[in-house]
C-alpha positions as CSV (number, residue, x, y, z in Angstrom):
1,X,-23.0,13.3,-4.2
2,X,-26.3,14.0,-5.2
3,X,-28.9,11.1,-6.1
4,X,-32.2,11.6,-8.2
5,X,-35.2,9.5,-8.3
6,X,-37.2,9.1,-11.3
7,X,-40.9,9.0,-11.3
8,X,-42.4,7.8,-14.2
9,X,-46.1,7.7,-14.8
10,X,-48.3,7.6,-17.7
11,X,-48.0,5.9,-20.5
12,X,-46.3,9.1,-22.2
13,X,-44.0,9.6,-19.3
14,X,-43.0,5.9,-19.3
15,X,-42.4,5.7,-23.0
16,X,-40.3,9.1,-22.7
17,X,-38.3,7.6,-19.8
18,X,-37.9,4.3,-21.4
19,X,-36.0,6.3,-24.0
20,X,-34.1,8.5,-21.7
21,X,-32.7,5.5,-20.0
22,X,-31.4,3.8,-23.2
23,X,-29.5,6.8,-24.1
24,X,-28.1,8.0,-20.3
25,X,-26.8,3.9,-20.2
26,X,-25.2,4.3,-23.6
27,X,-23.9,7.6,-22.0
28,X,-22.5,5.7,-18.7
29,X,-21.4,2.2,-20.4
30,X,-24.2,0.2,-19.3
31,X,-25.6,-2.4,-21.7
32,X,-29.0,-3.3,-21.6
33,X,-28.4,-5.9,-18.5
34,X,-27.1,-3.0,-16.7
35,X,-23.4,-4.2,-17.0
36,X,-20.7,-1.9,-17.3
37,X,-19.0,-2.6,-20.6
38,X,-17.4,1.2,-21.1
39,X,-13.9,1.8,-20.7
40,X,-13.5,5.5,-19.3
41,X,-13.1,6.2,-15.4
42,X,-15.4,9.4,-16.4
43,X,-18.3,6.9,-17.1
44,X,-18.7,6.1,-13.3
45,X,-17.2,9.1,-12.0
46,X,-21.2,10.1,-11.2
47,X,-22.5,6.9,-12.2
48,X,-24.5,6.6,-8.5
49,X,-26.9,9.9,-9.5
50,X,-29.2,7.8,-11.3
51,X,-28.5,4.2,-11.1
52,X,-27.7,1.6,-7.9
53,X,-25.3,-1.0,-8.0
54,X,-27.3,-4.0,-7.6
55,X,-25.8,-7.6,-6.1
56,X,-23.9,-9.2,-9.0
57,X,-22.4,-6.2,-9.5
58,X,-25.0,-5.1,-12.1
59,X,-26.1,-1.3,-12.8
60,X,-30.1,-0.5,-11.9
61,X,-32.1,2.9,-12.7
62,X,-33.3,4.4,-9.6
63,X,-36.7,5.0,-11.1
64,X,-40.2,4.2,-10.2
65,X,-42.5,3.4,-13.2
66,X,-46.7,3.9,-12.0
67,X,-49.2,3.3,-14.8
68,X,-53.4,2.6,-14.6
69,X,-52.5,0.0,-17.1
70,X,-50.7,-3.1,-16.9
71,X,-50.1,-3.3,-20.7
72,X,-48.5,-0.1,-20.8
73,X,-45.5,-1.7,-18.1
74,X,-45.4,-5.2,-20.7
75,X,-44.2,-2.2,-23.2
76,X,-41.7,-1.1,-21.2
77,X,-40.4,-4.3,-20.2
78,X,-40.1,-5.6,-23.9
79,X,-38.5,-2.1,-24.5
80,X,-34.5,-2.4,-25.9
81,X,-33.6,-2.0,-22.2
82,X,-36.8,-3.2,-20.3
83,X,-34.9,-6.0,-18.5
84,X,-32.4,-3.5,-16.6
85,X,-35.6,-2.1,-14.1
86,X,-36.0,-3.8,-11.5
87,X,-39.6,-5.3,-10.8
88,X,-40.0,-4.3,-7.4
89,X,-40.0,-0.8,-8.6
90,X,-42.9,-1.4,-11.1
91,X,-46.4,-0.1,-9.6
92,X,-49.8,-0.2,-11.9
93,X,-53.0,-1.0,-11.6
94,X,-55.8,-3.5,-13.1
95,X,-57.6,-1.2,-15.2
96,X,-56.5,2.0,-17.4
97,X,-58.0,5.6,-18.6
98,X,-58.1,7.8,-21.7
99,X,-54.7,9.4,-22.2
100,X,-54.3,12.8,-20.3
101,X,-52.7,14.3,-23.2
102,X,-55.3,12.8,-25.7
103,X,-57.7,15.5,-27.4
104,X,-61.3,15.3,-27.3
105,X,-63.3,15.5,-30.2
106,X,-66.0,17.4,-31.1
């Protein structure tokens, strides 16, 4: 079986991830607690690839979210489905930057 680690950094790349993980939980059964509430074996048949069972028997993304700026992680946690990381796996710093993707004007 075949397990995938998500990086997410950025404040774009968090915010697109934060969404990608609402709708691959929805996908697998997993409420935003990350408890199993579907009701189809097919839902877990691969359910390890992107999420590890947790003590309590509770579903966690394996995903690593890196931001410059703390406030961009408080998004993210207060986020539908914020509470289902894990905060070990949260890694930012003190101090942000301008957006990589913003445009510069003129």
């Amino acid at each position: 079986m075949r397990e995938i680690v998500h990086l997410q950094a950025g404040q774009g790349g968090n915010q697109i991830r934060a969404k990608f993980w609402e709708v691959i939980s929805d996908e697998h059964g997993i409420n935003s607690t990350g408890t199993y509430y579907g009701d189809s074996d097919l839902q877990l048949e691969r359910i390890n690839v992107y999420y590890n069972k947790a003590r309590g028997g509770n579903y966690v993304p394996r995903a690593v979210l890196v931001d410059l700026e703390p406030s961009t992680m408080d998004s993210v946690l207060s986020s539908p489905f914020g509470q289902i990381f894990q905060p070990d796996n949260f890694m930012f710093g003190q101090s942000g930057s301008p957006p990589a993707c913003a445009s510069q004007a003129s």
